[in-house]
C-alpha positions in Angstrom: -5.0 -10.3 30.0 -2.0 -13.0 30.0 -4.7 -15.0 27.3 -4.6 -12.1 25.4 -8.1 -11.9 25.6 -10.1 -8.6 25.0 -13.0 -8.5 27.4 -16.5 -8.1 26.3 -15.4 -9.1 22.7 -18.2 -11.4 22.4 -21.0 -9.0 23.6 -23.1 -7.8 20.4 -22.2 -4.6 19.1 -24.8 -2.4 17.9 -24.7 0.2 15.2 -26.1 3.7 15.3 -26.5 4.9 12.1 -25.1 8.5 11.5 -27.4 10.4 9.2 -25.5 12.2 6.7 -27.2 13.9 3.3 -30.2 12.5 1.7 -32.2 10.8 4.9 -33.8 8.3 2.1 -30.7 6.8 1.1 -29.1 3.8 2.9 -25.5 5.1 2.2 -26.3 8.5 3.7 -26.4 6.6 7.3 -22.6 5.9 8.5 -22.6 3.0 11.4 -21.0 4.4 14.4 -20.8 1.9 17.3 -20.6 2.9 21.2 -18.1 0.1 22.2 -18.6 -0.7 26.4 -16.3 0.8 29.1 -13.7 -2.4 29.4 -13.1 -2.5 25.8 -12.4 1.0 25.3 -10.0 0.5 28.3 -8.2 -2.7 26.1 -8.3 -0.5 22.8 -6.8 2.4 24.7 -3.8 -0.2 25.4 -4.1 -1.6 22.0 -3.8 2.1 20.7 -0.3 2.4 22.6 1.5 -0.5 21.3 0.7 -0.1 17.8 1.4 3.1 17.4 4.8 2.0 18.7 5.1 -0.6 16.0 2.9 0.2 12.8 4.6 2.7 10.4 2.7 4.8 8.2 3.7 6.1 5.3 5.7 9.5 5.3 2.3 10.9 2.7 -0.3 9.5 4.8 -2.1 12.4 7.2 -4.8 11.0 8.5 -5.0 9.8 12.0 -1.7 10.8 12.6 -0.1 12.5 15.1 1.1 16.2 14.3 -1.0 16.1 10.6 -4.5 17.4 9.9 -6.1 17.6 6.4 -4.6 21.3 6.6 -1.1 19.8 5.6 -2.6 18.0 2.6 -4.4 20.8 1.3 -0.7 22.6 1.5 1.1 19.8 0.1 -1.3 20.0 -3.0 -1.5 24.0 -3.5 3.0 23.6 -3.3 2.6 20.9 -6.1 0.3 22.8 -8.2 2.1 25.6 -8.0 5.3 24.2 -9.0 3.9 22.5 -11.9 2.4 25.9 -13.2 6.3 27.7 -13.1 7.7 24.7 -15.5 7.9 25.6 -18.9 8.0 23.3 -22.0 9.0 24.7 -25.5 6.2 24.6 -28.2 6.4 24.8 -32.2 3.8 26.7 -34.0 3.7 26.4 -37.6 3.8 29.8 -40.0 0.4 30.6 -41.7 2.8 31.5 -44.7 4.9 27.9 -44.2 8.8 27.9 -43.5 10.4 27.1 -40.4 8.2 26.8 -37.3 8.2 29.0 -34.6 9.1 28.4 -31.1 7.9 30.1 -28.1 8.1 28.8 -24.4 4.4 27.7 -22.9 3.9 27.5 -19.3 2.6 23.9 -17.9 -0.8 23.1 -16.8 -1.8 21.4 -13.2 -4.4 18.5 -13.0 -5.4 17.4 -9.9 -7.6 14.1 -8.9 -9.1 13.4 -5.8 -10.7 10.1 -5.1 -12.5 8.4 -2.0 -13.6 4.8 -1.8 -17.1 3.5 -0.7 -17.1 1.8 3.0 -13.7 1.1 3.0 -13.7 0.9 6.7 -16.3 -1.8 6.7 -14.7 -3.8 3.6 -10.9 -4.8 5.6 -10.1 -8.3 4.7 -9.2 -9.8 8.1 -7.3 -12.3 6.0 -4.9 -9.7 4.3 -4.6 -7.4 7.2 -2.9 -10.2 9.4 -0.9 -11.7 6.8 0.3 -8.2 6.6 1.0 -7.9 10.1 2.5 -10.9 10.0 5.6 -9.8 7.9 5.9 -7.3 10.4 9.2 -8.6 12.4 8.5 -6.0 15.5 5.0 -7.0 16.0 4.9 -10.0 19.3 3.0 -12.9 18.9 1.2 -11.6 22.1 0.5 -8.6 20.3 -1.0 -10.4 17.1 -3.2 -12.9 19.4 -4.7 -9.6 20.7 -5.7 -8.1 17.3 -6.8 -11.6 16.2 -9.4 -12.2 19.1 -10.3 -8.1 18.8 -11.1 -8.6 15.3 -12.7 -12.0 15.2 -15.8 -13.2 16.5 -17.3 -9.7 16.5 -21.3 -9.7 15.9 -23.0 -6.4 15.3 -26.5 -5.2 14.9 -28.1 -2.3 13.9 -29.9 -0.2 16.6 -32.7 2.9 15.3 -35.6 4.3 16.2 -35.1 1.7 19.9 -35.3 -1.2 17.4 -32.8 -3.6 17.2 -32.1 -5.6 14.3 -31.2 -9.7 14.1 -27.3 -10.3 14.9 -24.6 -11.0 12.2 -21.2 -12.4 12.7 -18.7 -10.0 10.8 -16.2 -11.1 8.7 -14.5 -8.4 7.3 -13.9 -4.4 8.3 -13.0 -2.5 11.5 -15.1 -1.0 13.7 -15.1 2.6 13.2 -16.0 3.2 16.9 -13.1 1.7 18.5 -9.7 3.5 18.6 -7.6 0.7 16.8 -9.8 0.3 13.6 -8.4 3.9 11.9 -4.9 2.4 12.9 -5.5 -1.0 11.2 -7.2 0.5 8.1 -4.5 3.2 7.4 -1.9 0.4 7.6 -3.9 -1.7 4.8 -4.5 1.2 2.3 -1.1 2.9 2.9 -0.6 -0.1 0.9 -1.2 1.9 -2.3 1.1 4.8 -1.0 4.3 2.0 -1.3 3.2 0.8 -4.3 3.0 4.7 -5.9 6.7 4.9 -4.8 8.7 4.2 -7.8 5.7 6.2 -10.0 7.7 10.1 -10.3 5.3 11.2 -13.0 2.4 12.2 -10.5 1.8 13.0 -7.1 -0.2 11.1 -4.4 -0.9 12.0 -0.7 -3.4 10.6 1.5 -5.8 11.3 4.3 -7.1 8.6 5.8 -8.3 6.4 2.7 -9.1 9.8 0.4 -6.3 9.8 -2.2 -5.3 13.7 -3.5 -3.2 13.0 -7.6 -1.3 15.5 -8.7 0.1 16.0 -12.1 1.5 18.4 -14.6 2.6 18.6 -18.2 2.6 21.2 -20.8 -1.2 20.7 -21.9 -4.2 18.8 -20.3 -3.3 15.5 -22.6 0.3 15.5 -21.1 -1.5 16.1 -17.8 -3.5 12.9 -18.4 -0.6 10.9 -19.5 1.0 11.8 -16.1 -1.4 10.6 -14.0 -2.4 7.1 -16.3 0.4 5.2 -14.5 -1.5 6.4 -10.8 -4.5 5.7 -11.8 -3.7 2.1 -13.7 -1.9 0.9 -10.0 -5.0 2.7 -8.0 -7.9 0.7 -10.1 -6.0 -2.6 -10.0 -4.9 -2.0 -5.9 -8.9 -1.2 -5.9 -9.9 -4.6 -7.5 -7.8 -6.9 -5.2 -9.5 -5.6 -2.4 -13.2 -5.7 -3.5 -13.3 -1.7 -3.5 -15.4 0.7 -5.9 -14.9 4.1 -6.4 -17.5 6.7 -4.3 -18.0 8.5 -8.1 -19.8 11.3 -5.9 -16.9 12.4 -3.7 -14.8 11.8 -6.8 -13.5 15.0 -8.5 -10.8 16.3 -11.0 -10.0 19.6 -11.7 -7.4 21.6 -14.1 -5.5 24.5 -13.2 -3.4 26.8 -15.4 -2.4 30.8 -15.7 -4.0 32.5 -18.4 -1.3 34.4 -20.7 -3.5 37.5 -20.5 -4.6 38.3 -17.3 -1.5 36.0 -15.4 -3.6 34.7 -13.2 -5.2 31.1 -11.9 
């Protein structure tokens, strides 16, 4: 323990794979991986100390104590709703010509929600602790810790009472353990700081799904609104090796219809 050693970190860890939809496809199986009694003790104590010391961002609900996906879903419905009681006033030319008319025209809502493939299993160790690094409250002990838990990790894949040949991992957290959520929210709240100074849309997260809000007078304005977003999300996206999961990928316009006043 004084080493700052995490027991059985250099046993082979071996990956179930979770079936989801579609048993053909390789992405429909999510690697789960059933970590042995003493390291779930050390996590447990890893757990502890950085929740003491990593913030998360104030818009970030997943894996956080006291929010649920319910409080996103909230957030976004208040949002929408606000942005479909702003008004903007619109000309309308006269068939006939002369001076054009003006009447007041209720906003529209757009609303984007976008998940990224594996990125559990794409962390950059490198980034990650030269992010935790710059973190003045964080001990050296504490660092040597996440450093040896991280490091020298090999996995294999275990199915149908097969095992696979071992790999040495080099990048992601293991979705198993109870520090990789912790150390993966801290990396992609990442985008939440950088969406700080950006007023013209709305961003909350859970875990590493991303929920864009927008509004404007028509669905253009709507799209205007959210480029900024979407410009910082795509580049943010491209520095850490990440694609967009264009299945789990939505948008979706909402406005009230001036004859029957409702959604």
């Amino acid at each position: 323990m004084a080493a700052c050693l995490v027991p059985g970190i250099r046993w082979t860890l071996f990956l179930s794979p979770n079936l989801g939809k579609g048993p053909c496809s390789p992405e429909s199986y999510t690697p789960i991986t059933l970590h042995p009694v003493s390291l779930q003790l050390t996590e447990g104590m890893i757990h502890r100390r950085l929740s003491a010391l990593l913030p998360h961002h104030p818009r970030q609900f997943g894996f956080a104590p006291s929010r649920s996906a319910s409080d996103v879903v909230a957030l976004v419905i208040d949002r929408i709703t606000r942005g479909l009681h702003e008004f903007s006033t619109v000309e309308y030319e006269r068939p006939g010509g002369g001076a054009p008319t003006r009447h007041p025209r209720r906003h529209r809502s757009l609303v984007v929600l976008i998940d990224f493939l594996t990125a559990f299993d794409t962390v950059d160790h490198g980034k990650l602790f030269g992010m935790l690094d710059r973190l003045p409250r964080l001990g050296p002990r504490t660092k040597r810790w996440l450093h040896n838990y991280l490091r020298g990790r090999h996995f294999g894949v275990c199915t149908r009472e097969q095992n696979s040949r071992k790999q040495l991992t080099s990048a992601g957290v293991p979705q198993g353990g109870v520090p990789g959520p912790q150390l993966s929210l801290y990396c992609v709240d990442d985008r939440l700081h950088r969406m700080d100074n950006i007023y013209s849309a709305a961003a909350f997260m859970h875990a590493d799904e991303h929920t864009l809000v927008a509004s404007g007078v028509d669905i253009h304005a709507c799209a205007a609104a959210m480029q900024p977003v979407l410009f910082l999300l795509s580049k943010w996206a491209a520095e850490q090796n990440l694609k967009i999961n264009v299945d789990k990928s939505e948008a979706a316009a909402f406005y009230i219809s001036s004859h029957t006043r409702t959604l």
